[in-house]
C-alpha positions in Angstrom: 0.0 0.0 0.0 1.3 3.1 -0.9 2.0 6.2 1.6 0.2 8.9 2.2 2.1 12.1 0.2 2.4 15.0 2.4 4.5 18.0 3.7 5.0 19.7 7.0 5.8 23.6 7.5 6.1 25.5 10.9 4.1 29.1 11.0 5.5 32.3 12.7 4.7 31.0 16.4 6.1 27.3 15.6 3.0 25.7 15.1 3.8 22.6 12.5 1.4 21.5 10.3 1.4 18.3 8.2 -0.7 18.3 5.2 -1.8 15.4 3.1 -4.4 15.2 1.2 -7.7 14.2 2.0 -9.1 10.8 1.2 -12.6 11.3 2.2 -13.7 7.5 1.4 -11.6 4.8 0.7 -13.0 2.3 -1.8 -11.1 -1.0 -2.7 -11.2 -0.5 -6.1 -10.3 3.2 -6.7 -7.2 5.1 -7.2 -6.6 7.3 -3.6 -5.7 9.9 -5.5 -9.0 10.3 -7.4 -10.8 10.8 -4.0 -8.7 13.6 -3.1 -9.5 15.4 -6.1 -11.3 18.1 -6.4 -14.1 17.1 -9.1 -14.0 19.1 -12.6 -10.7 21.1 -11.4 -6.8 20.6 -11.6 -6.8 20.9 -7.5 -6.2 18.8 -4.7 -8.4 18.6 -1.3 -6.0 18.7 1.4 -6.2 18.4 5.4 -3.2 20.1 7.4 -3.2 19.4 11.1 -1.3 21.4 14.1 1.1 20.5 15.9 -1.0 22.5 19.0 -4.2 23.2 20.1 -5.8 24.6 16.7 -8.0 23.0 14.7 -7.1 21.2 11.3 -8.3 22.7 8.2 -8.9 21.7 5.0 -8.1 23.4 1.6 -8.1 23.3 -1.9 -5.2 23.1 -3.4 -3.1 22.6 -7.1 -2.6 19.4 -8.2 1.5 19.7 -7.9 0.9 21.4 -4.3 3.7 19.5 -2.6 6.7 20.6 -4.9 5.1 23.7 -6.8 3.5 25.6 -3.4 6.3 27.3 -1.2 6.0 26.6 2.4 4.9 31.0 2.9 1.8 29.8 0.2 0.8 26.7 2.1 1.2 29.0 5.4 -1.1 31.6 4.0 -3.6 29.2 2.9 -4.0 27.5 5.7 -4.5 30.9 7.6 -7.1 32.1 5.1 -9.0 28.8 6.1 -9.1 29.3 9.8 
């Protein structure tokens, strides 16, 4: 079975956050990274978690998110979604 992808990044106040993308039902028979995607768009739903007492958020993000987004994008997405 393969691993979930994912990246971590620390905010301003050291919070770390590990993002991988959401697999919101897992079915024997279809790809993982179909159910992350975000229907009729290039984009990627994805769940970063805290390292502290916040809650995880989930966002939308591009398909190539874990090597094209810089860590400051990833930050500032996450914040948006708060």
């Amino acid at each position: 079975m393969a691993q979930a992808l994912g990246r971590e990044v620390t905010d301003s106040e050291g919070t770390v956050w590990n993002c991988v993308q959401a697999y919101a039902e897992l079915a024997e028979k279809t790809d993982k990274e179909d159910l992350a995607k975000v229907k009729g768009e290039e984009a990627y739903w994805v769940v970063c978690t805290p390292s502290g007492g916040a809650q995880s958020v989930r966002v939308k993000l591009p398909q190539d998110w874990e090597s094209a987004c810089s860590d400051e994008e990833l930050l500032a997405t996450i914040q948006a979604n708060q």
